[in-house]
VOBA-1610 file (N, C-alpha, C; in pm, whole numbers, padded with zeros to 5 digits, always signed):
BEGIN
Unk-01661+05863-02961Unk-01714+05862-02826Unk-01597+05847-02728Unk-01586+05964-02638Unk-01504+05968-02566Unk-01517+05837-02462Unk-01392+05791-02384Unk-01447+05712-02297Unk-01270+05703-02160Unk-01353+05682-02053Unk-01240+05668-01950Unk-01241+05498-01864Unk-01135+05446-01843Unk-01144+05367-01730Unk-01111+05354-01621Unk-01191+05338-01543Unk-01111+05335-01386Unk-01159+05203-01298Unk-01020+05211-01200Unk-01148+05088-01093Unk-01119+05128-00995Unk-01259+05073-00919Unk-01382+05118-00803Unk-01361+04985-00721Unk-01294+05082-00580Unk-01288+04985-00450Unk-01182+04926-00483Unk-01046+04967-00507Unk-00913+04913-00549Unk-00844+04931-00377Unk-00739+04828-00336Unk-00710+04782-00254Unk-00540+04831-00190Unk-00536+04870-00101Unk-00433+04908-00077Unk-00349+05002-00149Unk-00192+04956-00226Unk-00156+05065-00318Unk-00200+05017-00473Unk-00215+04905-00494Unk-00238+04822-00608Unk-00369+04924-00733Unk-00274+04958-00809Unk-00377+04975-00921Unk-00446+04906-00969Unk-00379+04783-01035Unk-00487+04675-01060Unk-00546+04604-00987Unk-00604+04684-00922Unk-00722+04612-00814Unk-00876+04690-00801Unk-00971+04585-00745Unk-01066+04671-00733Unk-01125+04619-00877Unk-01262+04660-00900Unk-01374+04606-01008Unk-01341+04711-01107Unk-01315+04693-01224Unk-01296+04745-01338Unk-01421+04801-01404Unk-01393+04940-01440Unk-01538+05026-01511Unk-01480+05091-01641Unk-01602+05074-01734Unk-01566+05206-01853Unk-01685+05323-01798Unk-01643+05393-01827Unk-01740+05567-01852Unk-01723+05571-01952Unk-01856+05561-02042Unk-01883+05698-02113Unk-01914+05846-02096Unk-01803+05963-02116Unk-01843+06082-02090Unk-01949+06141-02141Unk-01976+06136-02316Unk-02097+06193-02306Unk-02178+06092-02410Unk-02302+06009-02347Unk-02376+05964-02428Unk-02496+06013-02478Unk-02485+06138-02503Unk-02630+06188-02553Unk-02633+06136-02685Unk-02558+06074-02743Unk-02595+06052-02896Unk-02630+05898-02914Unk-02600+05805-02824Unk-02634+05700-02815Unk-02798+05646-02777Unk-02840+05543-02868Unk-02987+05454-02800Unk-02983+05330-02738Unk-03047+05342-02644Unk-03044+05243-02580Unk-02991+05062-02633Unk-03008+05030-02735Unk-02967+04941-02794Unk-02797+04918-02838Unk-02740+05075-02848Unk-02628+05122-02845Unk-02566+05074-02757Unk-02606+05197-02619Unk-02554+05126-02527Unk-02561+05013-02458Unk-02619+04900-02487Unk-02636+04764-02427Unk-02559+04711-02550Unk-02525+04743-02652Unk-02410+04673-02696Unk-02287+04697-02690Unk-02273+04829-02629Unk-02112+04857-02616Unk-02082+04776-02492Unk-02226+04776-02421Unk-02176+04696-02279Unk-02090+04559-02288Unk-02181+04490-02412Unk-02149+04392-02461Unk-02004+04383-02491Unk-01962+04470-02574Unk-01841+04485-02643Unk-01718+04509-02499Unk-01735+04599-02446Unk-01643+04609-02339Unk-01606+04484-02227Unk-01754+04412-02235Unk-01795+04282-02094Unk-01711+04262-02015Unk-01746+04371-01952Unk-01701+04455-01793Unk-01824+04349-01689Unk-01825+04401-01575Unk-01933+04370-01455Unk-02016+04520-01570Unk-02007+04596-01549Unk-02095+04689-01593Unk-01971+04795-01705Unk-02070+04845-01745Unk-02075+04998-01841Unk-02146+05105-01838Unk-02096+05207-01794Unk-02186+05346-01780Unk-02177+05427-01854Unk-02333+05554-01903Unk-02302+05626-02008Unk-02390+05770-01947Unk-02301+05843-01928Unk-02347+05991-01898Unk-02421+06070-01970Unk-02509+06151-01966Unk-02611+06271-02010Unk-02623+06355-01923Unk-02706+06435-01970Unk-02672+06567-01940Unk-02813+06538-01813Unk-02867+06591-01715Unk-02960+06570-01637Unk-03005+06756-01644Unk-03163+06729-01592Unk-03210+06834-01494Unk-03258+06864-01363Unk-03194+06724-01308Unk-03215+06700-01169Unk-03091+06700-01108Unk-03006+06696-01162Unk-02851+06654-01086Unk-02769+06692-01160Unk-02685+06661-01140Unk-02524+06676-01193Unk-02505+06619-01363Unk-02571+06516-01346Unk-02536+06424-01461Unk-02660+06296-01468Unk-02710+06256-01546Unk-02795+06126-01611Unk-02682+06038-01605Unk-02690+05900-01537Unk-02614+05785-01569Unk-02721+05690-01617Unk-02652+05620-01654Unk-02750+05480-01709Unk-02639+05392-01723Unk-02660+05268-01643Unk-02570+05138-01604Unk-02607+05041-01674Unk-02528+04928-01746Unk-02555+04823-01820Unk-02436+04714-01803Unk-02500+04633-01763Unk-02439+04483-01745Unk-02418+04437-01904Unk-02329+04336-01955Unk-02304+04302-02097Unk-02455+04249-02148Unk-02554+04206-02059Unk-02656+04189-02123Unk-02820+04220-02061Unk-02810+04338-01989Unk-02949+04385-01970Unk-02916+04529-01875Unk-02976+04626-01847Unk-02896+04739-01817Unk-02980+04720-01635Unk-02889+04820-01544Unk-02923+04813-01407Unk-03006+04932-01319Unk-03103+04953-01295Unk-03144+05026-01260Unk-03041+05117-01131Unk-02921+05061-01055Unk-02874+05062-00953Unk-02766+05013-00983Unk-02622+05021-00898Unk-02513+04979-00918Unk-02425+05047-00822Unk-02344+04997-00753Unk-02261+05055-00656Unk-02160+05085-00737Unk-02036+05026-00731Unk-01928+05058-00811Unk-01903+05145-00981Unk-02034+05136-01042Unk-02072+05208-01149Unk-02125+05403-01124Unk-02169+05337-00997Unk-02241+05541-00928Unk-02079+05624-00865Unk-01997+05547-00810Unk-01877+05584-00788Unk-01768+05621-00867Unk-01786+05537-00988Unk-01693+05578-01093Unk-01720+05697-01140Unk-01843+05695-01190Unk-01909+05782-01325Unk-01890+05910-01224Unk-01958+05901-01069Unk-01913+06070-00987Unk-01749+06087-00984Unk-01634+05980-01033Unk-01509+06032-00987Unk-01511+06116-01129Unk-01570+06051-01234Unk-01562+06116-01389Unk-01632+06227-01401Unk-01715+06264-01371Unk-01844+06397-01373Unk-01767+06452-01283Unk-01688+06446-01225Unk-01656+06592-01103Unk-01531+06619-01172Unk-01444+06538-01233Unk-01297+06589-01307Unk-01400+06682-01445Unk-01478+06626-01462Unk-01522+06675-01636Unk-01584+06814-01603Unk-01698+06860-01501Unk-01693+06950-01486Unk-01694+07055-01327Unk-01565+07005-01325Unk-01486+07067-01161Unk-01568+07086-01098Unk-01610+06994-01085Unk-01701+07015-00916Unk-01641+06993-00769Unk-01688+07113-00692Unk-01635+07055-00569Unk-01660+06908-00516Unk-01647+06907-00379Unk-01713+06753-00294Unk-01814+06693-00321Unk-01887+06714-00372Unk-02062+06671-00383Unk-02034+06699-00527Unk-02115+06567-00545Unk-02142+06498-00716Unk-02297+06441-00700Unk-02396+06478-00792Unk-02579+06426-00766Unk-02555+06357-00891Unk-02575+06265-00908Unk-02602+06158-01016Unk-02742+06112-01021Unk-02827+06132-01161Unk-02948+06094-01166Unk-02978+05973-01263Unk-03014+05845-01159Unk-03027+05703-01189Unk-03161+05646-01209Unk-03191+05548-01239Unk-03318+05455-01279Unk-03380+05474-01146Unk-03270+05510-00992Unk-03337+05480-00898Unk-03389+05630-00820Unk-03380+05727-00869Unk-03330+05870-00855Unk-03232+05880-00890Unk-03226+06021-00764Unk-03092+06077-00726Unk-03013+06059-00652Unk-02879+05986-00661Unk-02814+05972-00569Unk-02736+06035-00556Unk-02673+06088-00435Unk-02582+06151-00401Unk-02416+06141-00344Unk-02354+06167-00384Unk-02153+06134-00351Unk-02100+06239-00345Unk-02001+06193-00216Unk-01904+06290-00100Unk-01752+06219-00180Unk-01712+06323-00209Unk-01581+06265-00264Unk-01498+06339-00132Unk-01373+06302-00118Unk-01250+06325-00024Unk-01143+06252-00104Unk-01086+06347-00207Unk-00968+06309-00289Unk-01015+06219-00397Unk-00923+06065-00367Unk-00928+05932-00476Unk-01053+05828-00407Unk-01112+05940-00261Unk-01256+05791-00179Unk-01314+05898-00197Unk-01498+05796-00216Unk-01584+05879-00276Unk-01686+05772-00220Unk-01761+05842-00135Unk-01890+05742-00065Unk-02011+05793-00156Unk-02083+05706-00128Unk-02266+05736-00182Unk-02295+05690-00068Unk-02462+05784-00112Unk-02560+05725+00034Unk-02653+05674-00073Unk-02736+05592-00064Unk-02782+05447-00084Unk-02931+05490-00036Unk-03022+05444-00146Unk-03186+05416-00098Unk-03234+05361+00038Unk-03324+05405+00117Unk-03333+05297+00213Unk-03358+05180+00147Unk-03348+05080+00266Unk-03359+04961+00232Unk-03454+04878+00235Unk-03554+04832+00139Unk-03634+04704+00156Unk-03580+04582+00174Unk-03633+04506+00235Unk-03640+04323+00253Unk-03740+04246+00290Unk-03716+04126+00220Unk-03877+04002+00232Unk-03768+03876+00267Unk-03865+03784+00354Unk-03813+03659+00311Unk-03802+03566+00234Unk-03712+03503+00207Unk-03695+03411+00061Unk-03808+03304+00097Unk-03841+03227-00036Unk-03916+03139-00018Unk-03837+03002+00007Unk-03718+02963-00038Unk-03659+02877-00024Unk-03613+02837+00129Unk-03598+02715+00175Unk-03480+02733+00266Unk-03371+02741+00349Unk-03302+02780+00465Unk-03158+02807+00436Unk-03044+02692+00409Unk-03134+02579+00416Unk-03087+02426+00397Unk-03067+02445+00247Unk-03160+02454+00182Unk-03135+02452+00019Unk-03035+02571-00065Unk-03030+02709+00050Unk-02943+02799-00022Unk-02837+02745+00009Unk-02775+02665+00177Unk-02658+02614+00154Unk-02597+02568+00057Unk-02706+02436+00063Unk-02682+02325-00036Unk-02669+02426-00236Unk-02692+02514-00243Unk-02650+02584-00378Unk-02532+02656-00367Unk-02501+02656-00230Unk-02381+02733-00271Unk-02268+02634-00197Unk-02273+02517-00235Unk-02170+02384-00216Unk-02164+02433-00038Unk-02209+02481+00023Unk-02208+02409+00203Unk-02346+02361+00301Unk-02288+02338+00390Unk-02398+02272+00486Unk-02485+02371+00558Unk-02596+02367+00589Unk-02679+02403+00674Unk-02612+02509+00790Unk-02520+02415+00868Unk-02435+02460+00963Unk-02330+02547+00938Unk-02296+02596+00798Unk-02209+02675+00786Unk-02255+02845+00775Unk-02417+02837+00776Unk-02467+02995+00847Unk-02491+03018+00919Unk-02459+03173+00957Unk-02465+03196+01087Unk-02616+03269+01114Unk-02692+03266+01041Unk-02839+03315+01047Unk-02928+03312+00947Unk-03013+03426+00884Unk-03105+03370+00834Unk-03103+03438+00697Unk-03074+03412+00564Unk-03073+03434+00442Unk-03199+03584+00427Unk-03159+03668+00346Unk-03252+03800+00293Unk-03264+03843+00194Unk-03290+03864+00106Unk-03372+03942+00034Unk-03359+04085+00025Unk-03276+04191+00031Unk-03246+04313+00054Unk-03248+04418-00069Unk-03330+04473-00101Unk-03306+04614-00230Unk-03322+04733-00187Unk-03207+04821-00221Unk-03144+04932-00203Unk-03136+05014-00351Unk-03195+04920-00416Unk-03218+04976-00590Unk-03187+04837-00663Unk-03110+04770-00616Unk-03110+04647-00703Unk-03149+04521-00598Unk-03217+04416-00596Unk-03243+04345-00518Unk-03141+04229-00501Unk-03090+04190-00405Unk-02986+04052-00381Unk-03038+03983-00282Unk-02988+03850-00288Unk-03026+03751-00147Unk-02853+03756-00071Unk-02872+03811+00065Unk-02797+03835+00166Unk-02741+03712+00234Unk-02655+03684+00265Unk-02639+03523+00345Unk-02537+03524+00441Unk-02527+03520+00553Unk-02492+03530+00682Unk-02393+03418+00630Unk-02264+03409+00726Unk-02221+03291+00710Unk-02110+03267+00836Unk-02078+03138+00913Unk-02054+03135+00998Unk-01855+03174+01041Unk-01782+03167+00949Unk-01674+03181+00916Unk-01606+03224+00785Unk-01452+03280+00805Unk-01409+03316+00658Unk-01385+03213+00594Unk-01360+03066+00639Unk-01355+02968+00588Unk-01458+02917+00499Unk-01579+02920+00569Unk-01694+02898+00487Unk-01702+02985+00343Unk-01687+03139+00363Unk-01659+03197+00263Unk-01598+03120+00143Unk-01505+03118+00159Unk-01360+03077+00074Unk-01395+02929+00029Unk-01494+02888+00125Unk-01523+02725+00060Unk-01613+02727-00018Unk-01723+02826-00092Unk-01831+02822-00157Unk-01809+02757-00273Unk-01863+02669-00317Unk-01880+02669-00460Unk-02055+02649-00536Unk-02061+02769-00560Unk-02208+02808-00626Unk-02230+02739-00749Unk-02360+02643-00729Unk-02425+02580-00887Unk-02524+02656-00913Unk-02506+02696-01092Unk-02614+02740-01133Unk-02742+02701-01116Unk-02745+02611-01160Unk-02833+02524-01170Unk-02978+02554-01024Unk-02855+02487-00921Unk-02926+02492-00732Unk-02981+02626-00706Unk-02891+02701-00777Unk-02876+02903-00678Unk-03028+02888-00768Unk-03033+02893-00930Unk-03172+02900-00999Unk-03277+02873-00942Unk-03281+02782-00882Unk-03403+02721-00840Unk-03447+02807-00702Unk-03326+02786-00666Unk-03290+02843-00502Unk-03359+03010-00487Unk-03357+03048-00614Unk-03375+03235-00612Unk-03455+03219-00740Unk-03565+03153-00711Unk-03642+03155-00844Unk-03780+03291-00829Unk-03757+03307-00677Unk-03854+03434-00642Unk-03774+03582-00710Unk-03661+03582-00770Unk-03580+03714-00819Unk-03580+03714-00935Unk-03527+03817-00944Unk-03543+03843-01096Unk-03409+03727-01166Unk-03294+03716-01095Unk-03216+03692-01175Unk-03106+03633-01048Unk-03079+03503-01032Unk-02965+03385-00957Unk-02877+03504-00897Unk-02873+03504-00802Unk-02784+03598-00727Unk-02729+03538-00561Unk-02638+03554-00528Unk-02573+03567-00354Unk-02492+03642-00316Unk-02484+03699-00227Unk-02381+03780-00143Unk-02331+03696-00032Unk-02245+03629-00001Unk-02212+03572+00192Unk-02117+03649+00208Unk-02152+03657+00316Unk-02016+03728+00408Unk-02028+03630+00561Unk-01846+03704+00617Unk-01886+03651+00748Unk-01755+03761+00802Unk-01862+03749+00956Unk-01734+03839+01035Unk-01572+03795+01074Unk-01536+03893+01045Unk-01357+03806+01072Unk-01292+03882+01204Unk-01335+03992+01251Unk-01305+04074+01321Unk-01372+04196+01326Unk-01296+04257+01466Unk-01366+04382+01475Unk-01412+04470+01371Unk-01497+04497+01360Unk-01541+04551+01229Unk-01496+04585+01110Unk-01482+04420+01090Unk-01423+04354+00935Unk-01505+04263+00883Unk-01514+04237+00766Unk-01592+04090+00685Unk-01506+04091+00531Unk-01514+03956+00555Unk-01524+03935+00429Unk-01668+03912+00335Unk-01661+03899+00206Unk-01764+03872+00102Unk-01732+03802-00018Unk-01818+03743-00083Unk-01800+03721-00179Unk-01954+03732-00257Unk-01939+03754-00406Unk-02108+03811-00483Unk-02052+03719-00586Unk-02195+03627-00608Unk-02234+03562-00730Unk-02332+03625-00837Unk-02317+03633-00913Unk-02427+03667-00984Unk-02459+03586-01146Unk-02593+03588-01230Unk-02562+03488-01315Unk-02553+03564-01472Unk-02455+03481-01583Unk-02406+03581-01665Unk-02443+03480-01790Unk-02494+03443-01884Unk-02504+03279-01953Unk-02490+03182-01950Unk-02585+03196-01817Unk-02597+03099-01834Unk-02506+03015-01736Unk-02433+03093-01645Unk-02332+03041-01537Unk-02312+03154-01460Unk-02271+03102-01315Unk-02254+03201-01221Unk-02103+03277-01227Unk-02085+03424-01190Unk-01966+03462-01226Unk-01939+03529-01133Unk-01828+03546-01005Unk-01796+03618-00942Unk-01729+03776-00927Unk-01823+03820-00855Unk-01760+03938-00884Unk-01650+03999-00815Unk-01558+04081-00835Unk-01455+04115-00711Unk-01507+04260-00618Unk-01579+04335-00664Unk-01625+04412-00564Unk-01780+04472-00573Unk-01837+04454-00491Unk-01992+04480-00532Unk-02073+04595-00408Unk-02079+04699-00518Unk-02143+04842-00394Unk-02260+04818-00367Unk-02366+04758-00455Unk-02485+04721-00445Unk-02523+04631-00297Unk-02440+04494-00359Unk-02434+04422-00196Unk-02384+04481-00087Unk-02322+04588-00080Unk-02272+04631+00021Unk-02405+04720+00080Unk-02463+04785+00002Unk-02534+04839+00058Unk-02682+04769+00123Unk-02691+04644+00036Unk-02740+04599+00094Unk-02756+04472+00202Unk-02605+04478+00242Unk-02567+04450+00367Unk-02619+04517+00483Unk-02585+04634+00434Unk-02638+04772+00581Unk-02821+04710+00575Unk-02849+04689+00467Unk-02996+04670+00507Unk-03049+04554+00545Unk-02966+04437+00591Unk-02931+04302+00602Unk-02913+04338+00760Unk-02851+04433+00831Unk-02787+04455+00951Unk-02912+04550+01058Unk-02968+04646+00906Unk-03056+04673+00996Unk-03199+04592+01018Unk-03209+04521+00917Unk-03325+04389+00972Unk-03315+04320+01075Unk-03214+04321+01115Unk-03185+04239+01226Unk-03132+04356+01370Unk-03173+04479+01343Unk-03200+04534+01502Unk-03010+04551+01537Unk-02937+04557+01457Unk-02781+04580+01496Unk-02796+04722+01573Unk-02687+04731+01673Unk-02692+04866+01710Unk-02604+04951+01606Unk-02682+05120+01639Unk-02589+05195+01544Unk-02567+05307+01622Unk-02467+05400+01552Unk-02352+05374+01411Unk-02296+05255+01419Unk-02266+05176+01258Unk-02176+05121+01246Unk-02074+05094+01129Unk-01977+05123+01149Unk-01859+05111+01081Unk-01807+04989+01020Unk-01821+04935+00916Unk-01768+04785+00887Unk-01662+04780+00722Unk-01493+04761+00764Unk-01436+04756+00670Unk-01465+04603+00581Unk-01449+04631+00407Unk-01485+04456+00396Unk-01417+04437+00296Unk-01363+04325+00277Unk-01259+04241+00204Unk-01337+04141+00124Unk-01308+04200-00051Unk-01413+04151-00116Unk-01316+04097-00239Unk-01341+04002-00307Unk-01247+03976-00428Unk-01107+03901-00444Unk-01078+03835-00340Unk-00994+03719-00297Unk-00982+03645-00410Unk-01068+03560-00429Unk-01099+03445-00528Unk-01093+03464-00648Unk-01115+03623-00656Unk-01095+03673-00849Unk-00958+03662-00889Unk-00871+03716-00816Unk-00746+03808-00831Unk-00754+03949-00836Unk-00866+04001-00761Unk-00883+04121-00781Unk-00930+04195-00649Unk-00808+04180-00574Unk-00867+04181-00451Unk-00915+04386-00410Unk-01012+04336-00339Unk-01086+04513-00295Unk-01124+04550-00152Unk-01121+04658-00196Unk-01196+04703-00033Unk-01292+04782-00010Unk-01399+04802+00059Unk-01491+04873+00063Unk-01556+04931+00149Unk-01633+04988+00240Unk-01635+05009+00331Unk-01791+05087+00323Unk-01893+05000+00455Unk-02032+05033+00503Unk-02009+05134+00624Unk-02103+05220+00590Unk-02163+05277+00729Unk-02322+05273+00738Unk-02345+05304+00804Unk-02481+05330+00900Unk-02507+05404+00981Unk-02562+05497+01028Unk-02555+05651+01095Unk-02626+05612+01160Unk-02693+05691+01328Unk-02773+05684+01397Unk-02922+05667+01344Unk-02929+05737+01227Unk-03059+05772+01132Unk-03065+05656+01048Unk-03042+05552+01053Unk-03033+05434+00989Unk-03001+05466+00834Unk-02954+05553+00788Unk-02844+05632+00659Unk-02772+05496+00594Unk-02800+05460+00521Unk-02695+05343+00448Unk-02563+05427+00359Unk-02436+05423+00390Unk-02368+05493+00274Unk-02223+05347+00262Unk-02175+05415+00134Unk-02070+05321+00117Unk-01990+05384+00041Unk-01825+05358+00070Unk-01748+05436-00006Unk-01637+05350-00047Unk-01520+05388-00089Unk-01414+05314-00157Unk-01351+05401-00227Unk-01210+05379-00277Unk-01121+05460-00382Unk-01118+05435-00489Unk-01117+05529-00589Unk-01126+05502-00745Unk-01019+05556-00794Unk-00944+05484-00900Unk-00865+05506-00971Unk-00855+05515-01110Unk-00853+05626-01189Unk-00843+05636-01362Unk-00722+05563-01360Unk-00743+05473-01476Unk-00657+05410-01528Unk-00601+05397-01660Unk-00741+05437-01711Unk-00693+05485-01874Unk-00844+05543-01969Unk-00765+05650-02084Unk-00888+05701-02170Unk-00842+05631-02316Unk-00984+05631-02346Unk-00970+05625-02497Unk-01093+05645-02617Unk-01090+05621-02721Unk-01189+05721-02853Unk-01226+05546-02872Unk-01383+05539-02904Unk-01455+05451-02970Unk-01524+05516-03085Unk-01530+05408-03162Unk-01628+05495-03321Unk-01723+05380-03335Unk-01820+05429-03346Unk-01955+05384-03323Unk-02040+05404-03485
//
């Protein structure tokens, strides 16, 4: 089984940066049990495995080391930088996912997707207790916690400074309780640092403990749907600085069109191939 790696939303000139992916090029021979154990075996943020589609370009199917994703930002970006080298496609790459079809604009080594609209509910918890799970005070948000799915669902969290950011420290335990309406312990905070800049940081839970991620397309996109709940004017343009705290620092970048369009893009870099035997 052929396989490539690259990473998605890498930062400046730095290769090793940015969230680390495997592709599988072609998994038609694999079952599902397969691939949720190679996921395992690789225990990446995710693992993707290509087929052949009749709707698009290519069948992806995304898997976390232990349950697979209907949705995935940084996983839909890779697998289109891999499907357009594999079979030369111009600019436009259709990838067909758990969530449809999504679609990617490549321009060289950056490669945006446009993103499901966006649903959101309010949490049941509140924003006193999500503080308090993610080690700050009440006073350290700058509004009101969300609920946002764009294909994968996350809780959104406003936050009043980059400081606050950088000060989180997330308990399993609290966030559990805290996001017991989801499928599965999750946060995104961000906060504005400047003209259309933020930082972020994404928790998510992995055995049982929370594990940070260094760049997350999912939350990003469902940021834009975080921005448009709240009546932001548009277009808007927002660069974001994600992965500080890993060592893996990234970059990523939201838009929002007049048409309330969620897209998100970033640069991908192959970094290396290699043969698995299965």
């Amino acid at each position: 089984m052929r396989y490539r790696t690259v990473n998605v939303f890498t930062h400046g000139s730095g290769r090793l940066t940015g969230n680390p992916l495997c592709v599988f090029e072609d998994a038609a021979a694999l079952d599902t049990g397969q691939m949720q154990a190679l996921a395992l075996q690789f225990n990446l943020s995710e693992t993707c495995f290509v087929t052949r589609s009749n709707k698009a370009d290519a069948r992806l199917r995304i898997f976390a080391p232990t349950y697979e994703m209907p949705f995935a930002g940084h996983p839909t970006l890779g697998a289109a930088y891999v499907v357009k080298a594999l079979q030369d496609l111009p600019s436009h790459v259709s990838l067909e996912l758990n969530v449809g079809v999504i679609r990617v604009t490549t321009d060289g080594s950056v490669l945006e997707l446009r993103a499901n609209p966006a649903t959101h509910r309010a949490p049941r918890a509140s924003p006193a207790t999500f503080a308090s799970a993610l080690g700050l005070t009440e006073s350290d948000l700058s509004g009101h916690p969300l609920w946002v799915n764009t294909g994968t669902e996350q809780l959104i969290v406003p936050l009043a400074n980059a400081e606050a950011v950088r000060g989180m420290r997330v308990s399993y335990d609290l966030l559990s309780q805290a996001t017991a309406d989801s499928a599965r312990p999750n946060a995104y905070a961000f906060a504005e640092t400047g003209a259309g800049s933020l930082l972020s940081r994404y928790f998510f839970s992995r055995s049982g403990a929370m594990v940070e991620d260094p760049a997350t397309g999912s939350a990003t996109a469902n940021l834009g749907g975080w921005y448009l709940a709240n009546n932001t004017p548009l277009p808007l343009t927002l660069s974001i600085f994600q992965g500080e705290m890993t060592g893996r620092p990234s970059s990523l970048r939201l838009r929002i069109d007049e048409s309330r369009n969620i897209y998100v893009a970033g640069e991908v870099i192959e970094v290396g191939r290699g043969e698995f035997e299965i």
